[in-house]
C-alpha positions as CSV (number, residue, x, y, z in Angstrom):
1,X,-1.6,64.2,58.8
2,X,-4.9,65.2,58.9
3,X,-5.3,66.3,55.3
4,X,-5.2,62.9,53.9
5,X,-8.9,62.4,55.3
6,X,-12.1,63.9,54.3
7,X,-14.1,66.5,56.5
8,X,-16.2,63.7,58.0
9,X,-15.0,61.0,59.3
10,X,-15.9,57.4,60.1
11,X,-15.0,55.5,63.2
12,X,-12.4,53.3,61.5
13,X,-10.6,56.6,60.3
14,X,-10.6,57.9,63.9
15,X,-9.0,54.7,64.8
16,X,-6.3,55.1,62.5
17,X,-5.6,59.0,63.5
18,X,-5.7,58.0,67.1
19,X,-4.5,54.8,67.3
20,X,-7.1,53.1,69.6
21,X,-9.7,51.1,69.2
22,X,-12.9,50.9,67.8
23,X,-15.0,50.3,71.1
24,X,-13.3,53.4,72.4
25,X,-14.1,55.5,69.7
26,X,-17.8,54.3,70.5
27,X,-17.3,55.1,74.0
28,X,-15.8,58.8,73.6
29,X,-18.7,59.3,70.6
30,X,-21.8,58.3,73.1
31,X,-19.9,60.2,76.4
32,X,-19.9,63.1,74.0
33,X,-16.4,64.0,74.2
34,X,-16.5,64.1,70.5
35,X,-19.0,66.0,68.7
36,X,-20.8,63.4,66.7
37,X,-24.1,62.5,65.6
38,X,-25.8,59.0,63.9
39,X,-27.1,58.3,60.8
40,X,-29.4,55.0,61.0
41,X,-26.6,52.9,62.7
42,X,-23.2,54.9,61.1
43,X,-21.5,57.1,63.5
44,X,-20.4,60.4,61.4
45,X,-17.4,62.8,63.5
46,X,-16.9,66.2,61.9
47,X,-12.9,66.8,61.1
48,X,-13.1,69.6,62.9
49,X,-14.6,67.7,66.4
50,X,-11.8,65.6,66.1
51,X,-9.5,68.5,66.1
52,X,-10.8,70.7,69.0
53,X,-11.0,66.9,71.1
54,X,-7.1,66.7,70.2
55,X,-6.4,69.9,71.0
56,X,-8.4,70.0,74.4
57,X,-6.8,66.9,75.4
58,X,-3.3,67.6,74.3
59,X,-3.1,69.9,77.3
60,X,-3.5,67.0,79.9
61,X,-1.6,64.8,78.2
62,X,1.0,66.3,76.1
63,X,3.3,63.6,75.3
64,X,0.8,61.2,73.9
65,X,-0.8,63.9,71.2
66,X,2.5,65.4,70.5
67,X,2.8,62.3,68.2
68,X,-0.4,63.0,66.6
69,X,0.8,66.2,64.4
């Protein structure tokens, strides 16, 4: 699913892979559960972040980010 998306993504594209919305993607970007950093006003998220955050949390709640594959 993953490989239909660039190595950095935006926060509209981590809305799509996660399904939520865009203030939460703000809100796990400035609590730093996703690695991320700002350019001017653009949030930028590393692929790979997004990866290790799915695969932390797939641990505590399994049945949600099974549906993520």
């Amino acid at each position: 699913m993953l490989n239909d998306y660039s190595d950095i993504l935006t926060v509209e594209d981590v809305q799509d892979i996660l399904g939520i919305g865009k203030n939460a993607v703000y809100q796990l970007c400035r609590e730093h559960s996703l690695e991320c950093f700002r350019i001017n006003r653009k949030w930028i998220i590393p692929k790979i972040s997004l990866c290790e955050f799915i695969e932390k949390n797939r641990k505590t709640q399994p049945a949600y980010w099974s549906s993520i594959d």
